[in-house]
DSSP file (Angstrom, degrees, kcal/mol; ACC not computed):
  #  RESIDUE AA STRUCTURE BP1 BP2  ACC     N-H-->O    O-->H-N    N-H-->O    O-->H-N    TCO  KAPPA ALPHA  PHI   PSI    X-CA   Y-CA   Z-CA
    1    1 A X              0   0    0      0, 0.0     2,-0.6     0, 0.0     0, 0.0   0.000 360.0 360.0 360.0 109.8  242.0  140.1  217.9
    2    2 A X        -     0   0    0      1,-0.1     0, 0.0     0, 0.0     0, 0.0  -0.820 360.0-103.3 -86.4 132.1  245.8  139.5  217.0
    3    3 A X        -     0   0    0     -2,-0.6     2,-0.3     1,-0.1    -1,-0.1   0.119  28.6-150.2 -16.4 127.4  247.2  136.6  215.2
    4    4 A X        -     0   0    0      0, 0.0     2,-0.6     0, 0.0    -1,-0.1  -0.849   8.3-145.3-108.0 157.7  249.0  134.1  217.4
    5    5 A X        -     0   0    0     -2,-0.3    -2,-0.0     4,-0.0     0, 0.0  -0.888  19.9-168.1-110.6  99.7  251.8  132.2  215.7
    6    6 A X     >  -     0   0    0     -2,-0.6     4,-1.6     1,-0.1     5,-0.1  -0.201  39.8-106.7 -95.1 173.4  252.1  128.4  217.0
    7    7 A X  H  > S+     0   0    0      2,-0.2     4,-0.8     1,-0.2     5,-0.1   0.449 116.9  67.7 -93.6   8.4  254.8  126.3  216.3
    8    8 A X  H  > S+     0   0    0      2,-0.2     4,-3.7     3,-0.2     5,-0.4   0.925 103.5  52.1 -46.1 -71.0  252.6  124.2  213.7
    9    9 A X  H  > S+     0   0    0      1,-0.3     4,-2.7     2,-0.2     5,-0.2   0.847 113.5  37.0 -46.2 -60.9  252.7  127.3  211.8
   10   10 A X  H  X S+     0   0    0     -4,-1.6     4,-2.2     2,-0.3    -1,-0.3   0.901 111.4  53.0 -47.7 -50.6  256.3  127.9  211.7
   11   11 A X  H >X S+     0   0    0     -4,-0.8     3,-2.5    -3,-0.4     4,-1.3   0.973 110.9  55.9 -50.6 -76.3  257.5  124.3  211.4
   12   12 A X  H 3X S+     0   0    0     -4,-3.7     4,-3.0     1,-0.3    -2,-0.3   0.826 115.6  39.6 -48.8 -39.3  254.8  124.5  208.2
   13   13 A X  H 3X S+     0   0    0     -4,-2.7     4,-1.7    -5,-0.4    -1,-0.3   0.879 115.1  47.7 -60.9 -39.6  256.9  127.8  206.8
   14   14 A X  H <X S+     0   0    0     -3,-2.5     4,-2.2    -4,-2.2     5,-0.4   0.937 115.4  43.6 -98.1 -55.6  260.0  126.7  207.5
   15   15 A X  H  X S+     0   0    0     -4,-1.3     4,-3.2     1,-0.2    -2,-0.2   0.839 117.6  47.9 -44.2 -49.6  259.2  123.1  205.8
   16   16 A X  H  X S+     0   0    0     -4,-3.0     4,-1.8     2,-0.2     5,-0.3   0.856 112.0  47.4 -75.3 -27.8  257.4  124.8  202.7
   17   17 A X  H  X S+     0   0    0     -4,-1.7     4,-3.8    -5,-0.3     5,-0.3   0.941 110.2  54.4 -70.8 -42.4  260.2  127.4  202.1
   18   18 A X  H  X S+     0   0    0     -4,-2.2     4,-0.8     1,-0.3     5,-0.3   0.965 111.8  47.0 -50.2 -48.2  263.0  124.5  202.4
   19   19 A X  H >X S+     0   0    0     -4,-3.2     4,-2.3    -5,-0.4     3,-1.1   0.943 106.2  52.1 -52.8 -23.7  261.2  122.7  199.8
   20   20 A X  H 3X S+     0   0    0     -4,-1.8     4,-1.8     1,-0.3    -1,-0.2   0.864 113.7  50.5 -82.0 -28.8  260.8  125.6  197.6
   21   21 A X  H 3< S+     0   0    0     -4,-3.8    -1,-0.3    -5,-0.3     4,-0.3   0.543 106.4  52.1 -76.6  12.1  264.4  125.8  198.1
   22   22 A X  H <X S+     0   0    0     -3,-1.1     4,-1.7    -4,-0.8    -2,-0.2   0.717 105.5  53.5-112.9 -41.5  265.0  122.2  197.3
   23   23 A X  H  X S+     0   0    0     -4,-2.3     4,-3.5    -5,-0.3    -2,-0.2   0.917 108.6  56.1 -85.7 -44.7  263.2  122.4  194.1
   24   24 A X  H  < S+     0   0    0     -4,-1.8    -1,-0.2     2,-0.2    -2,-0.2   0.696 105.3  46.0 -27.6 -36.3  265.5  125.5  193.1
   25   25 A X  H >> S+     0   0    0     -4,-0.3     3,-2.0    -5,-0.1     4,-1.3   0.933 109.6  55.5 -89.4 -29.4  268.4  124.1  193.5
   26   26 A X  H 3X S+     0   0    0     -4,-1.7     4,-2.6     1,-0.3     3,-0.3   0.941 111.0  49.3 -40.1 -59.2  267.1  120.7  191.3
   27   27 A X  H 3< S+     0   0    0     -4,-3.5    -1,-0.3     1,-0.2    -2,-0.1   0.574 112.7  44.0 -69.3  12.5  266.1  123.1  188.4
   28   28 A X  H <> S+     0   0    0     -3,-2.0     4,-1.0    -5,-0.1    -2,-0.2   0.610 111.9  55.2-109.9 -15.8  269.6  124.9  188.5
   29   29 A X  H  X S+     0   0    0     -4,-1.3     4,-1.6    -3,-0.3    -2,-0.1   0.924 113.7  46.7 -41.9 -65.2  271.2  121.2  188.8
   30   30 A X  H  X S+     0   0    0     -4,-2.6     4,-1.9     1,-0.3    -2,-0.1   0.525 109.0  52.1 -86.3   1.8  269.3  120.8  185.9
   31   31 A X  H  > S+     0   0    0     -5,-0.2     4,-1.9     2,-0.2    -1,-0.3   0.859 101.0  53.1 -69.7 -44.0  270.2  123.8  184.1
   32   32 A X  H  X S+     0   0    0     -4,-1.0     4,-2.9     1,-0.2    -2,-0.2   0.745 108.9  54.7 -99.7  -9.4  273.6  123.9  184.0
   33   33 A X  H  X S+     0   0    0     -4,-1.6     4,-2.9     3,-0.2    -1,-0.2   0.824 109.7  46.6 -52.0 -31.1  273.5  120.2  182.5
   34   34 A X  H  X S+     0   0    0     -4,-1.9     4,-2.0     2,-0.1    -2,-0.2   0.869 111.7  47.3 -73.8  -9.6  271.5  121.1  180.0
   35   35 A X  H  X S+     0   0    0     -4,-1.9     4,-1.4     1,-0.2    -2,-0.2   0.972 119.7  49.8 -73.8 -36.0  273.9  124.6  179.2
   36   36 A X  H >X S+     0   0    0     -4,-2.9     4,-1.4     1,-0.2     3,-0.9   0.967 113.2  39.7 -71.2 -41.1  276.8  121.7  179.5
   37   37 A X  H >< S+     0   0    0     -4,-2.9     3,-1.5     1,-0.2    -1,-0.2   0.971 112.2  58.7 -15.8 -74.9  275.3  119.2  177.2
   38   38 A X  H 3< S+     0   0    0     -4,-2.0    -1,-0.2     1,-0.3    -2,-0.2   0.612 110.5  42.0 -44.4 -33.7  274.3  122.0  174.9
   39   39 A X  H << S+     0   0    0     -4,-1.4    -1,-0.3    -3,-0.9    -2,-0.2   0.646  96.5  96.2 -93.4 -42.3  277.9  123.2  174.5
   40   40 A X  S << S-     0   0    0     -3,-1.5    -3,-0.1    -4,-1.4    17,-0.0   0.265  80.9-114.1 -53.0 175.5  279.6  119.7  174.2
   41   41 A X  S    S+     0   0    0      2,-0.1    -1,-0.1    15,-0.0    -4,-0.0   0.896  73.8 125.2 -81.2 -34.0  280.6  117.9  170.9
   42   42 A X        -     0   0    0      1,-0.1     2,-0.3    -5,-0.1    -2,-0.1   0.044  46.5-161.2 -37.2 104.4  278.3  115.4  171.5
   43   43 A X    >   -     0   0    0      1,-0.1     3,-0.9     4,-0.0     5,-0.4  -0.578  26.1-130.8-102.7 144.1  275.7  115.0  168.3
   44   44 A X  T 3  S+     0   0    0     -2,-0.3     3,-0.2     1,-0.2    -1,-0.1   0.584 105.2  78.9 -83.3   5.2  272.4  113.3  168.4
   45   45 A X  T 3  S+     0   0    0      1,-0.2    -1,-0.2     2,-0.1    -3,-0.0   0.854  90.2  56.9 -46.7 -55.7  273.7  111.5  165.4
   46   46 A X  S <  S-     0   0    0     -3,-0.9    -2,-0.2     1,-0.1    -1,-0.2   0.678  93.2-141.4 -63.0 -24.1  275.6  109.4  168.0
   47   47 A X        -     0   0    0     -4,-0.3     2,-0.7    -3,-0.2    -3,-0.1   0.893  20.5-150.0  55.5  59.8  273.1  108.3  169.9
   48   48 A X        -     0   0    0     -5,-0.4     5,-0.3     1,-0.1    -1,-0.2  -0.559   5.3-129.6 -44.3  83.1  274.7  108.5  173.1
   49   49 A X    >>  -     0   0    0     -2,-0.7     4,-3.4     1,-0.1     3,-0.5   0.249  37.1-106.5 -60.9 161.7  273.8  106.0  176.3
   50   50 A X  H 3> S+     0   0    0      1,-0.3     4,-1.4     2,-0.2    -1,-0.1   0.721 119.5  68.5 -51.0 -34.5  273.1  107.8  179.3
   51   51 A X  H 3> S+     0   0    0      2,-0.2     4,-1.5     1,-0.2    -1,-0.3   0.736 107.1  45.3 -89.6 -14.8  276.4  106.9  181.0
   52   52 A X  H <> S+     0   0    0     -3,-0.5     4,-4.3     2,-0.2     5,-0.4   0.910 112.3  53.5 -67.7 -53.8  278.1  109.4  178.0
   53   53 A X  H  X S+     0   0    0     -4,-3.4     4,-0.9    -5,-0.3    -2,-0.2   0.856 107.8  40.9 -51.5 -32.5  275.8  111.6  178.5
   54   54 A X  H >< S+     0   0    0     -4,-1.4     3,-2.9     2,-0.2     4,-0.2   0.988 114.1  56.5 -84.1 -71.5  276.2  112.0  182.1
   55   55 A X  H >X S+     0   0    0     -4,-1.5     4,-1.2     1,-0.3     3,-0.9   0.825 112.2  42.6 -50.0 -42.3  280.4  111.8  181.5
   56   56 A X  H 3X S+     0   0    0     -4,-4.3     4,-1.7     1,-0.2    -1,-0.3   0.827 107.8  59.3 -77.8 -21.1  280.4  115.2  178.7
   57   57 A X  H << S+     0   0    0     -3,-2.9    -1,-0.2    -4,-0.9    -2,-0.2   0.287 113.4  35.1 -93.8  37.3  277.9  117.0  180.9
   58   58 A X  H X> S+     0   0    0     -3,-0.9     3,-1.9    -4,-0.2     4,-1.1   0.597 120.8  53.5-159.1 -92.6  280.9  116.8  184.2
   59   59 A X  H 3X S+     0   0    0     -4,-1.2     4,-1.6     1,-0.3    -2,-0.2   0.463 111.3  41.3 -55.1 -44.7  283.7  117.2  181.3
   60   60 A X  H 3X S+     0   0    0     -4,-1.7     4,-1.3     2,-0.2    -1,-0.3   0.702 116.9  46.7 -89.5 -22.0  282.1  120.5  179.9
   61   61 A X  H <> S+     0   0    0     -3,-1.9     4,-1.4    -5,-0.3    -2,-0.2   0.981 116.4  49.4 -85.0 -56.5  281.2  122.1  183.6
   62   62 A X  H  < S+     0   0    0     -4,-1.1    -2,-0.2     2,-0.2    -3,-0.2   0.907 117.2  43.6 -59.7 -45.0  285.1  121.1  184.7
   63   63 A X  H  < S+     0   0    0     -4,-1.6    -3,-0.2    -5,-0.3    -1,-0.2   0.987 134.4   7.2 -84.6 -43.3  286.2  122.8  181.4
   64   64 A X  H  X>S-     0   0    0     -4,-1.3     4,-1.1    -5,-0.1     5,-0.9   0.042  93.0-136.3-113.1  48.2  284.3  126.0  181.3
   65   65 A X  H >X5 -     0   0    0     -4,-1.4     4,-1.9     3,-0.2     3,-1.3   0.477  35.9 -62.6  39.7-169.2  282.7  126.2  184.3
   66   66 A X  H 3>5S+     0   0    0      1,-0.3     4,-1.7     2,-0.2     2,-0.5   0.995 138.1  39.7 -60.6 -82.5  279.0  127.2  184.9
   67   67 A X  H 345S+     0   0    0      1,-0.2    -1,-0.3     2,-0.2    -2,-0.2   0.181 108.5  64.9 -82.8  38.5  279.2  130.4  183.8
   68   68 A X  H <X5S+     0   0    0     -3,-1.3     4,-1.2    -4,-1.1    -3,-0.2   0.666 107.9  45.4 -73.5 -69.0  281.5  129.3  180.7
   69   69 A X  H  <<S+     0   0    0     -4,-1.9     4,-0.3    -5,-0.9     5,-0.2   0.792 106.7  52.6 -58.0 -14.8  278.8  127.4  179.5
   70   70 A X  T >X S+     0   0    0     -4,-1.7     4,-1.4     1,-0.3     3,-1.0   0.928 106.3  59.1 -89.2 -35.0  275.8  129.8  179.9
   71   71 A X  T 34 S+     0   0    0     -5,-0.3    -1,-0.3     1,-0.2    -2,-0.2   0.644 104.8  47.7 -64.6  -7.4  277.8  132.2  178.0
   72   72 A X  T 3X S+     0   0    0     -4,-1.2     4,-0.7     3,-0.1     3,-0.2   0.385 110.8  49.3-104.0  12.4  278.1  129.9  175.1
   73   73 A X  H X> S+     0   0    0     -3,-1.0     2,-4.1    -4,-0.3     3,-1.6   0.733 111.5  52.1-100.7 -71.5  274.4  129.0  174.8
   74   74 A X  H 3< S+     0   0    0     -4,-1.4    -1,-0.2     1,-0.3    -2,-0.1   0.156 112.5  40.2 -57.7  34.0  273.6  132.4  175.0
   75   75 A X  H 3> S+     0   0    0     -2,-4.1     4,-3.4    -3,-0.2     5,-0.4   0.319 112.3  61.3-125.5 -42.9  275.9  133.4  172.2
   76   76 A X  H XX S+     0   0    0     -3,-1.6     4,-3.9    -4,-0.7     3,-0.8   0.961 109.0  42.1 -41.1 -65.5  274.7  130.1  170.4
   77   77 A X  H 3< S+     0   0    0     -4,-0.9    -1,-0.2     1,-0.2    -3,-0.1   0.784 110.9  55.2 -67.9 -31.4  271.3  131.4  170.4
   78   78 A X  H 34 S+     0   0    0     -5,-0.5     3,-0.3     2,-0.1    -1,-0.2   0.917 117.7  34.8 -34.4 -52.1  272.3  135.0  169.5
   79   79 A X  H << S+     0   0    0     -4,-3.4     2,-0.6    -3,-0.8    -2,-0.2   0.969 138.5  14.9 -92.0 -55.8  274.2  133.8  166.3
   80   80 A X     X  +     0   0    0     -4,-3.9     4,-0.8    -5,-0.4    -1,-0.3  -0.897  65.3 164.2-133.4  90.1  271.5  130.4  165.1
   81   81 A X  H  > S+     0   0    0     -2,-0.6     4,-1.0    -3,-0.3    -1,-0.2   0.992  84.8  47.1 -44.3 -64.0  268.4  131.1  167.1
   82   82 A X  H >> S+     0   0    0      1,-0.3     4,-1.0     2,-0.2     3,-0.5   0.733 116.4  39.8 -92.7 -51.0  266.9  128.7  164.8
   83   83 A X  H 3> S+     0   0    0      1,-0.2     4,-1.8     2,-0.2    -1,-0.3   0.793 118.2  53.2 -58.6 -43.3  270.0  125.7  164.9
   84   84 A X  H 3X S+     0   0    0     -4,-0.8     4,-0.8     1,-0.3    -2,-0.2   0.749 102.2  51.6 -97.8 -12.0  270.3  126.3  168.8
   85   85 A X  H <X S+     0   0    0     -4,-1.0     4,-1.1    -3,-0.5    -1,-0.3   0.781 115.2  46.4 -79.9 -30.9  266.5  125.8  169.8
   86   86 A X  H >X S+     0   0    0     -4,-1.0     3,-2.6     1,-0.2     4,-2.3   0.991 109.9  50.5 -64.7 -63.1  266.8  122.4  167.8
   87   87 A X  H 3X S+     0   0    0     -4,-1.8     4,-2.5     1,-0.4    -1,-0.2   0.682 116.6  47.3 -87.8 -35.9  270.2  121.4  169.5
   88   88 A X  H 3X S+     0   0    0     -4,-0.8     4,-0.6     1,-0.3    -1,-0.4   0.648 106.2  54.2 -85.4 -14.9  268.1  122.3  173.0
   89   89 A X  H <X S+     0   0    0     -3,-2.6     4,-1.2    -4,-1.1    -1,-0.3   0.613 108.1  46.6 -72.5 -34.5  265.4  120.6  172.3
   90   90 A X  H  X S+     0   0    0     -4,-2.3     4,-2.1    -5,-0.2    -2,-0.3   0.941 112.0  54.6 -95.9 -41.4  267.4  117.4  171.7
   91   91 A X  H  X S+     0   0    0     -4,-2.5     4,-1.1    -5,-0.3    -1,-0.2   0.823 108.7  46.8 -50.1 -30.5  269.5  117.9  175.1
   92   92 A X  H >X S+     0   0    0     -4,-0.6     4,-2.3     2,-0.2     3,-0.7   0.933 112.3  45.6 -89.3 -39.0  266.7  118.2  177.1
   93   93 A X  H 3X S+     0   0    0     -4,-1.2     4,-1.1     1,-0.2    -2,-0.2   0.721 114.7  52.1 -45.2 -33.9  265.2  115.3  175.7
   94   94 A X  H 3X S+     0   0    0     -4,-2.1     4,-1.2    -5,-0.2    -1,-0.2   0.891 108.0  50.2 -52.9 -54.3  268.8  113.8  176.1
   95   95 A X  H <X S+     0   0    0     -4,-1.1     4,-3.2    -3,-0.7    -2,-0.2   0.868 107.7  52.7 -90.9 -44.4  269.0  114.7  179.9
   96   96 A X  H  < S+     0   0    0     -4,-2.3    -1,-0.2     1,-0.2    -2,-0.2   0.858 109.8  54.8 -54.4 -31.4  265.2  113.0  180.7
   97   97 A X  H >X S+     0   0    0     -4,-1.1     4,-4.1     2,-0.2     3,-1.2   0.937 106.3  48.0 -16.3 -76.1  266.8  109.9  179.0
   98   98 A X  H 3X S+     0   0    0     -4,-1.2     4,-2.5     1,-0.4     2,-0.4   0.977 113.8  47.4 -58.2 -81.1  269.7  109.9  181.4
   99   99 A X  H 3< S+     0   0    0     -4,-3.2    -1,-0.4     1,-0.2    -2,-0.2   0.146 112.6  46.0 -74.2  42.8  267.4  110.2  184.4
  100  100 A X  H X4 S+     0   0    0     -3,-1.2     3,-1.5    -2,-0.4     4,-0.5   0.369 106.8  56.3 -12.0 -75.0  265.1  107.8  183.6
  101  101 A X  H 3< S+     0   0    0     -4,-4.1     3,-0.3     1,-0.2    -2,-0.2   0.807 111.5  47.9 -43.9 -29.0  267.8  105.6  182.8
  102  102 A X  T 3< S+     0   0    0     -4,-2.5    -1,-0.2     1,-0.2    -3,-0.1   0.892 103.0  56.9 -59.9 -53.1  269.1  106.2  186.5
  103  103 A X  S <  S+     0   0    0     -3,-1.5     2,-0.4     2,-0.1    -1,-0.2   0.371  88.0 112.6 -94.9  13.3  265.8  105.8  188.5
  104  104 A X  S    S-     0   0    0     -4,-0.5    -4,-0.0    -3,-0.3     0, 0.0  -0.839  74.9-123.3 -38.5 104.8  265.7  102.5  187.0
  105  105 A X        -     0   0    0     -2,-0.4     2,-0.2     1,-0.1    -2,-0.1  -0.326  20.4-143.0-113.7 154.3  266.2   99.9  189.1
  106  106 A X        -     0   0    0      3,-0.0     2,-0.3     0, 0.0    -1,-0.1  -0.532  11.8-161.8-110.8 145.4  269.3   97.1  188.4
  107  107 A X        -     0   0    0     -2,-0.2     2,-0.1     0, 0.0     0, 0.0  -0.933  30.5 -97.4-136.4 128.4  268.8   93.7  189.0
  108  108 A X              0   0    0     -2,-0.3     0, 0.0     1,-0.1     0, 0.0  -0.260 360.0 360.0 -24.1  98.0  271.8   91.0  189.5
  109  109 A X              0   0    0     -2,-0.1    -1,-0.1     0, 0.0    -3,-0.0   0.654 360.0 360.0 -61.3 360.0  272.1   89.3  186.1
């Protein structure tokens, strides 16, 4: 007996790869905000609102581009493993903030 291929099946391939591509490009979205975060001046001392956050991680990808920034986490972590796993820990924590704060929904004072 050979396998027949319907167009169920395909439509289903072609649907599950686009997602799996969909969700790739969302974690790389969300990568290179945290590398730009991570890189910025920006201290959790400051206690930053969402709409800051959002405005340094599009100011650090415009000044050193993607792969500016991935080369300076991965120098960070070279030189202060120890310093640069806290500092990534508070960015990512930073970046769930931010979207949350986003997919909130505004209401007309």
């Amino acid at each position: 007996m050979v396998p027949v291929r319907t167009a169920a099946s395909v439509s289903w391939n072609q649907s599950k790869w686009s997602h799996i591509g969909e969700f790739h490009m969302i974690s790389t979205v969300q990568e290179l905000a945290a590398e730009a975060l991570f890189v910025s001046d920006l201290q959790p001392s400051e206690c930053p609102s969402s709409e800051t956050v959002e405005e340094t991680v599009t100011a650090m990808i415009l000044r050193h581009g993607s792969d500016g920034c991935a080369a300076s986490v991965a120098e960070e972590f070279g030189h202060h493993p120890e310093v640069a796993v806290r500092r990534m820990n508070w960015v990512r924590t930073e970046l769930r903030s931010a979207a949350a704060a986003q997919r909130r929904p505004h209401y007309a004072s």
